[in-house]
Every structure is written in C-alpha cells, then in structure tokens.
N, C-alpha and C positions, 0 to 999 in steps of 0.2 A: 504494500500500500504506500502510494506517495503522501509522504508527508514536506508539506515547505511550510516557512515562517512568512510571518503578516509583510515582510517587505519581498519577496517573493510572489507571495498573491497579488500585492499591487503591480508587482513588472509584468506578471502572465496578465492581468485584469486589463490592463492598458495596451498591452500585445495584442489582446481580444478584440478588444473595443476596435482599435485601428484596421484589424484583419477584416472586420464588419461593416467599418465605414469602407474598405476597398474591396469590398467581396462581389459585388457586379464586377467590376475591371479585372481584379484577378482572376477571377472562374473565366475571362477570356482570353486568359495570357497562356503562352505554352509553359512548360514543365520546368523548363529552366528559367522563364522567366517569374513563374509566381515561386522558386524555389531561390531565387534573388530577392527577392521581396520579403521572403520570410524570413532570408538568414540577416536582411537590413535592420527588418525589424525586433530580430530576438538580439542583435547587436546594442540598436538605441538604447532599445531598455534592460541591457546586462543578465537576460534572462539565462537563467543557471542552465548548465550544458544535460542535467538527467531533467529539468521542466523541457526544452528542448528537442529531445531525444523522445520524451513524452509524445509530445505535439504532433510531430513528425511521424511516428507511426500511428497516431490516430488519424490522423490526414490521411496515408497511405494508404491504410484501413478502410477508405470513407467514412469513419465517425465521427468525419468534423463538418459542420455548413457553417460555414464564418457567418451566413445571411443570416440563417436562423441563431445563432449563438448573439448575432446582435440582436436581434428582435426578442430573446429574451434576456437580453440585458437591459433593455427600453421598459421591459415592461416591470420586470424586480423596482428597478427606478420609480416607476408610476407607483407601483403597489408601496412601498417605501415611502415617497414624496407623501401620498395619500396617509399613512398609517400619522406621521409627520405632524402633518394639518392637521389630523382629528384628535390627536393627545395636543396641540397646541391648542386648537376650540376645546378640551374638554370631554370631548364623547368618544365612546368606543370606534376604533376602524370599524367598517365594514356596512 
C-alpha cells in the first residue's frame, strides 16, 4: 500500500489538477508526446520517483482519465465549498 506524507499529496494533487486542465490536448498528443508532458510535469512539482512510477503504470493500465479525475476534483471542491457555507450560516450540509 502507498503511503506518502501531506507535502507529497499536495505535489500528486496539483500534478492532477494540471493533467485535467490538459487532458483534451493530451488525449490528442502521440505517446511520446503526452509522455513529455508528464515527465514536465512530475518535474515542476518534484513529484517523488515510487508516486511516479505509480502514475505511470496506472496510465499504462488505463486506470487513469485525467478528464474524469478532474471532474471529480470540481466536484469534492463544490461539495467542500458547500459543506463551508453551511457551518458558516449555521445549519447542517446537505
């Protein structure tokens, strides 16, 4: 089981989030080019070589859709922002 620490999750989280906002453009790039792109961005954000290595064969796998991983990333955010608002008013989420 992979375990990483909270600055860790932040550099996979922002890897993500970025993989999402390019995940139209990439799904039409060739192999070596969205595999440029990947290794750009586990670069920027110093992302550790076994989260990496991770990634990489779940992509390989197909278990990754950047679209979808962002689209539930929007949405955690929404449900969050909302939970947020409602303990700021007072009343229970939901």
């Amino acid at each position: 089981n992979l375990q990483i620490d909270q600055q860790e999750a932040e550099r996979v989280t922002n890897f993500v989030r970025d993989m999402a906002l390019l995940s139209r453009d990439y799904y039409s790039l060739g192999q070596q080019e969205r595999d440029a792109v990947r290794q750009d961005l586990t670069r920027r954000y110093g992302i550790s070589e076994t989260s990496r290595v991770a990634i990489e064969q779940l992509e390989a796998q197909g278990k990754v859709n950047w679209e979808q991983m962002g689209a539930n990333m929007l949405a955690g955010a929404v449900i969050g922002g909302s939970q947020v608002a409602a303990a700021y008013a007072g009343k229970p989420p939901g």
